[in-house]
C-alpha positions in Angstrom: 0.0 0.0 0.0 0.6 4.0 -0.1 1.2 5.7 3.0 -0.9 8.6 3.1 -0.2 12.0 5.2 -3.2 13.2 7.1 -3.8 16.2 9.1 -6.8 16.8 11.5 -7.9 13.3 10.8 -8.4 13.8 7.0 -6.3 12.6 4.3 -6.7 12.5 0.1 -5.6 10.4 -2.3 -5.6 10.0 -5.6 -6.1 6.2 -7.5 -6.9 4.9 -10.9 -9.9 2.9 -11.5 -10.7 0.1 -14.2 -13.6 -0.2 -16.0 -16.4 -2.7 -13.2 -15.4 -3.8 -9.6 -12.8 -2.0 -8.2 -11.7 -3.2 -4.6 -9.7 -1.0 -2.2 -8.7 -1.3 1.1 -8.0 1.7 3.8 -6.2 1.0 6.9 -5.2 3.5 9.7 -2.7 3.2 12.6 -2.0 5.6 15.8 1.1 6.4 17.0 0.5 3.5 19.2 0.3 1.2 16.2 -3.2 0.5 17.1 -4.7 -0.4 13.5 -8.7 0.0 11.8 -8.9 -1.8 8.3 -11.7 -1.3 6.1 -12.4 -2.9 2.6 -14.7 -1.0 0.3 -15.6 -1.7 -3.7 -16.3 1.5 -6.1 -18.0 0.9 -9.5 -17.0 2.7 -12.6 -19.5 2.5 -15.1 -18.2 5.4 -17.5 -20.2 5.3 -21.0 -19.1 3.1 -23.3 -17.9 4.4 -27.1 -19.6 1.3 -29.5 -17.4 0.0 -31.8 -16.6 1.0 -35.7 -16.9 -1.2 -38.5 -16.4 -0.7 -41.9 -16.0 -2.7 -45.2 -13.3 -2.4 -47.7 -13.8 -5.0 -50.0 -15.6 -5.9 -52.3 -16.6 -2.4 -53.6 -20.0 -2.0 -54.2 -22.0 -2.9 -57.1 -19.6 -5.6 -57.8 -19.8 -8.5 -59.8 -19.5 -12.2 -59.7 -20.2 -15.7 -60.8 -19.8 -17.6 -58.2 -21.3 -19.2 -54.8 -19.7 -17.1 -52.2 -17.2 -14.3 -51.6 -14.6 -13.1 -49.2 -15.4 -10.0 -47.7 -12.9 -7.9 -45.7 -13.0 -5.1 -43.6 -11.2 -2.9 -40.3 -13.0 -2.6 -37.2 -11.5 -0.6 -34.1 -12.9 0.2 -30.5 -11.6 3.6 -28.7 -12.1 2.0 -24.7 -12.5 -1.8 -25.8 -11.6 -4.6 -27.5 -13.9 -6.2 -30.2 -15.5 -9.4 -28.7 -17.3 -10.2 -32.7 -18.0 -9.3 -35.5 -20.6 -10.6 -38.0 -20.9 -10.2 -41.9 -24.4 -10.8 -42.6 -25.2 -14.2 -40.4 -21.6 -15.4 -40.9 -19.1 -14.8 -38.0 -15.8 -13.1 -38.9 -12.2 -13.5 -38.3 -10.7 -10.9 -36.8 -6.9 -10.4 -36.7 -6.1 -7.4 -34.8 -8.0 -4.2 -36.8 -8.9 -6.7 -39.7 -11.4 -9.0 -40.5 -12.5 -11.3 -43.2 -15.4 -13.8 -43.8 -16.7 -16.3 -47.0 -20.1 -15.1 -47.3 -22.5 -17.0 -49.8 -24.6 -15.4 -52.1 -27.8 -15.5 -54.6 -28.4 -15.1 -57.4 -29.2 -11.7 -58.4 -28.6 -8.9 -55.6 -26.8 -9.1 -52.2 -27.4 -7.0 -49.6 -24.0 -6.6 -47.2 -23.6 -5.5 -43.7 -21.0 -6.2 -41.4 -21.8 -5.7 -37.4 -19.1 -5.3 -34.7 -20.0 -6.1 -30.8 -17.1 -4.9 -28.8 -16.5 -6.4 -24.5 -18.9 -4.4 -23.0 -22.0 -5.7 -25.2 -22.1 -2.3 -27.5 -22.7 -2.9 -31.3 -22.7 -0.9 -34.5 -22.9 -1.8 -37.8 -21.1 -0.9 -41.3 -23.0 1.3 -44.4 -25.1 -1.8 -46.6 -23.2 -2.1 -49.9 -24.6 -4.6 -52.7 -23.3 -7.1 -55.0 -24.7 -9.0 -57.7 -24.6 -12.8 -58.4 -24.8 -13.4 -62.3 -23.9 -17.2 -63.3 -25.6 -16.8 -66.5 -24.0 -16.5 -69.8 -25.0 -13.8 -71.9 -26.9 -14.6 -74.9 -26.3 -13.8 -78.8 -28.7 -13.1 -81.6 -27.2 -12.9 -84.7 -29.7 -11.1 -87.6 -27.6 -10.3 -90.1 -25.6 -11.7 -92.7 -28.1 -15.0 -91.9 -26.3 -18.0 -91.6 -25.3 -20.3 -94.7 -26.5 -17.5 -97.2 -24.5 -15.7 -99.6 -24.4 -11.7 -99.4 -21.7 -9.1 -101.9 -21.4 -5.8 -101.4 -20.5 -4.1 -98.2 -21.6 -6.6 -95.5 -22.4 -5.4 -91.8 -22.4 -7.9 -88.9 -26.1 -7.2 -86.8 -27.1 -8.5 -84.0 -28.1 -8.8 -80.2 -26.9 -9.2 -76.7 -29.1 -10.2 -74.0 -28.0 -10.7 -70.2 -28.7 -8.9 -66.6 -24.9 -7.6 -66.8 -23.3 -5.1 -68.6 -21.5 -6.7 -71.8 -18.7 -6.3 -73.9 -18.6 -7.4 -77.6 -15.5 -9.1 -79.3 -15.8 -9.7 -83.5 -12.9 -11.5 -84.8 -11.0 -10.8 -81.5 -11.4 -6.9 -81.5 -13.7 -5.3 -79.2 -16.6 -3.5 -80.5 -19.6 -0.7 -79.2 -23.1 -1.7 -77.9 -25.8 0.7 -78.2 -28.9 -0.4 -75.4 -27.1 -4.6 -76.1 -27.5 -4.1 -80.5 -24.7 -4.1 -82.4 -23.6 -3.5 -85.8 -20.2 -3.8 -87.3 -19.2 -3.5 -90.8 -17.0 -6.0 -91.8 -14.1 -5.9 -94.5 -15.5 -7.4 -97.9 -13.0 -9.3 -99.7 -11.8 -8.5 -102.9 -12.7 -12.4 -104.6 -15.6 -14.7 -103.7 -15.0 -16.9 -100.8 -16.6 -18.4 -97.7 -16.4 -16.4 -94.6 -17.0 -17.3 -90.9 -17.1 -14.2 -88.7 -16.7 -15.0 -84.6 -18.7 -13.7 -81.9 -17.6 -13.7 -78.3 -19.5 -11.8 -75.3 -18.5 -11.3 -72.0 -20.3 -9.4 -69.2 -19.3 -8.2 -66.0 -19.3 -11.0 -63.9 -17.2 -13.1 -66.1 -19.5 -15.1 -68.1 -18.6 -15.9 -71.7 -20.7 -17.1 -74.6 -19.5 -17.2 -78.4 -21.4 -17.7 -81.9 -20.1 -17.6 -85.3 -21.7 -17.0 -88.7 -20.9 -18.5 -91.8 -22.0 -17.3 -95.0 -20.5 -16.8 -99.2 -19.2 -13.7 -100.5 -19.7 -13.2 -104.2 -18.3 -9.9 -105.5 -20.8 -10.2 -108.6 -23.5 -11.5 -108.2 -26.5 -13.2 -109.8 -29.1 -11.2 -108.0 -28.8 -7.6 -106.7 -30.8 -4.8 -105.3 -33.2 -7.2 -103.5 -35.9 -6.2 -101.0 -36.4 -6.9 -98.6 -32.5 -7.2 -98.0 -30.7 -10.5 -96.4 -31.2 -10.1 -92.4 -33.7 -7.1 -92.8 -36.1 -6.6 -90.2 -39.3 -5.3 -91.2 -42.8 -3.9 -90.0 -45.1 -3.2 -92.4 -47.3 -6.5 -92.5 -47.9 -6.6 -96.6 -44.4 -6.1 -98.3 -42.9 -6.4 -102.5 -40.1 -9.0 -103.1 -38.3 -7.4 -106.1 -34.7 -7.4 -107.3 -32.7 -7.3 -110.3 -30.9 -10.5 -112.2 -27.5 -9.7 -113.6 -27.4 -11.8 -117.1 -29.0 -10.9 -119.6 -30.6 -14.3 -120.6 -32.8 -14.4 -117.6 -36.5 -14.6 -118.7 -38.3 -15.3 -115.1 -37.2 -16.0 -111.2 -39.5 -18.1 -109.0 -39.4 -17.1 -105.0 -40.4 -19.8 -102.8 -40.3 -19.3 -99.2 -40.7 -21.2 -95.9 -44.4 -20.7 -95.5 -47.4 -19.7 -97.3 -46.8 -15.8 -97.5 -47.9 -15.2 -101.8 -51.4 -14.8 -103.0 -52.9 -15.2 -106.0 -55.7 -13.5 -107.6 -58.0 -15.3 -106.2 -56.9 -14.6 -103.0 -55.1 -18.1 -102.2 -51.9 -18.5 -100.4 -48.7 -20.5 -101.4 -45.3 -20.7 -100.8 -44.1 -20.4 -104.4 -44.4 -18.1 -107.1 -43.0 -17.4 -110.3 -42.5 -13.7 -112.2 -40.7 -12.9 -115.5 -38.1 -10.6 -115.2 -38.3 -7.4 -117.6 -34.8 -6.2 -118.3 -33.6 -8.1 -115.6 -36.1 -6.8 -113.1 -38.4 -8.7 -111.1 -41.4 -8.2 -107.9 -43.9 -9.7 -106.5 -46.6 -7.0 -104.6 -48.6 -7.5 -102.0 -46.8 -10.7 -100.0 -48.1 -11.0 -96.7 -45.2 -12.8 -94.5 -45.9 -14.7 -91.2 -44.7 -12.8 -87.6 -41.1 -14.0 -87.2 -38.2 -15.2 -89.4 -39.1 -15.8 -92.8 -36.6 -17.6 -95.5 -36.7 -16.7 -99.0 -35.1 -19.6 -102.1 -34.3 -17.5 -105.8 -34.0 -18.8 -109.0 -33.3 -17.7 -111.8 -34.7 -19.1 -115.4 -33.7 -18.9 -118.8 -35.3 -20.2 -121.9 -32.8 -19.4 -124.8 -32.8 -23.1 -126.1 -36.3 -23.5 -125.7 -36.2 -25.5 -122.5 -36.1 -23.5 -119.0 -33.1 -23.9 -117.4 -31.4 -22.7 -114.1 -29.0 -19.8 -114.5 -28.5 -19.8 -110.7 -30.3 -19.4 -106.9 -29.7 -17.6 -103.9 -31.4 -17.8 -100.2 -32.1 -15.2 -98.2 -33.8 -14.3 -94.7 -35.9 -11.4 -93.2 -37.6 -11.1 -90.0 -41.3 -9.5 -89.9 -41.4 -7.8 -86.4 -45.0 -5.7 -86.3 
């Protein structure tokens, strides 16, 4: 113990006190050594400063494709220590200021929170920040050039991306600009006819990938030309004209067949097939109604120089009525 001067039987002294119980013990002697001891306990219960908690990764609005996720974080506690802390319903391991916990997640959006309870019972919590889960890969529509069909001319790549992440395009290994997940690239037309296969690769922001490739003929003259409605067209107007033009000058009719019944006669009768001479190399047929939906067109072309019709050549073509 301290000795402790008094005078006129008072005496002060001055002690620090932990936080709870605090035992101390007096005792006083006369100068003839007699001696009193007393025990008494003081309480300090001095407010408490709750702990802080905050995450620092991941940021928010992140992205991912997988089941769970590490989250991290620093927590500190001015007149404590921290007793737990919690990320969502998973309990965190702390290592000093740090902490870190695998926390599983849904698909779609995550909400994150991260609590810290410090000795004394006080808790607080860290600002919500939200992830999203996206394990599925992106999908691609291709409209245009169709697939297997032939196309000259200057040729542009259309097409479509759908997913719930933002997306970025790849052609032929260089990346490319969506407008609202529709793109359209021009591609390079060759200077001689040849087959062409153009590659499509998508990935979006959580790391799912998905490809598609189009195959189709390039012809730098070809047979037909100017035809309506164009390969890969998409059109609205429920009641169209097929027309076009045949380059060589032997060609005395082109018949149009399609996958459906979309051409009626005059007696109002549908059919899939029809047949029109060409005048100067010019062909149409008015008034074709087409089905909702992708539509494919089959073009011939006919001569009849030696008296017998023969086939000068054919094309296929798609278009897509969207009314």
């Amino acid at each position: 113990g301290n000795d402790v001067p008094s005078g006129n039987g008072a005496f002060h002294y001055q002690t620090l006190l932990k936080e709870g119980l605090n035992a101390i013990t007096l005792s006083a002697k006369d100068p003839a050594n007699n001696e009193t001891i007393k025990a008494i306990t003081v309480v300090l219960d001095s407010p408490n400063s709750a702990p802080t908690v905050q995450i620092t990764s991941p940021s928010a609005s992140a992205y991912y494709n997988t089941n769970t996720i590490v989250v991290e974080g620093i927590s500190s506690d001015s007149d404590g220590t921290i007793s737990a802390i919690y990320v969502n319903d998973v309990k965190a391991t702390i290592s000093e200021n740090s902490f870190s916990a695998i926390v599983p997640l849904l698909e779609g959006k995550n909400s994150i929170v991260a609590s810290a309870k410090d000795n004394l019972g006080d808790e607080s919590s860290s600002s919500e920040i939200e992830v999203l889960k996206d394990t599925v890969s992106p999908e691609i529509t291709i409209y245009s050039p169709p697939q297997n069909t032939t196309v000259s001319g200057a040729v542009t790549l259309k097409g479509e991306i759908a997913d719930s992440s933002p997306c970025r395009l790849f052609v032929n290994g260089a990346q490319y600009a969506l407008t609202n997940d529709l793109f359209e690239v021009n591609l390079i037309s060759p200077s001689n006819d040849q087959a062409i296969s153009v590659d499509v690769l998508v990935s979006d922001k959580a790391g799912n990938v998905s490809t598609k490739a189009v195959s189709f003929n390039y012809v730098v003259n070809p047979l037909f030309a100017n035809v309506t409605p164009a390969n890969g067209e998409i059109v609205s107007a429920s009641t169209i004209t097929i027309s076009g033009d045949v380059n060589d000058a032997n060609a005395s009719s082109v018949l149009v067949e399609a996958n459906s019944d979309i051409f009626v006669d005059e007696n109002g009768n549908f059919s899939f097939s029809k047949e029109v001479s060409t005048a100067n190399g010019h062909f149409e047929i008015p008034n074709v109604e087409p089905f909702p939906g992708q539509t494919t067109l089959y073009l011939t072309a006919y001569t009849n120089t030696t008296g017998s019709k023969e086939v000068i050549g054919s094309i296929t073509l798609e278009f897509t009525l969207d009314n």
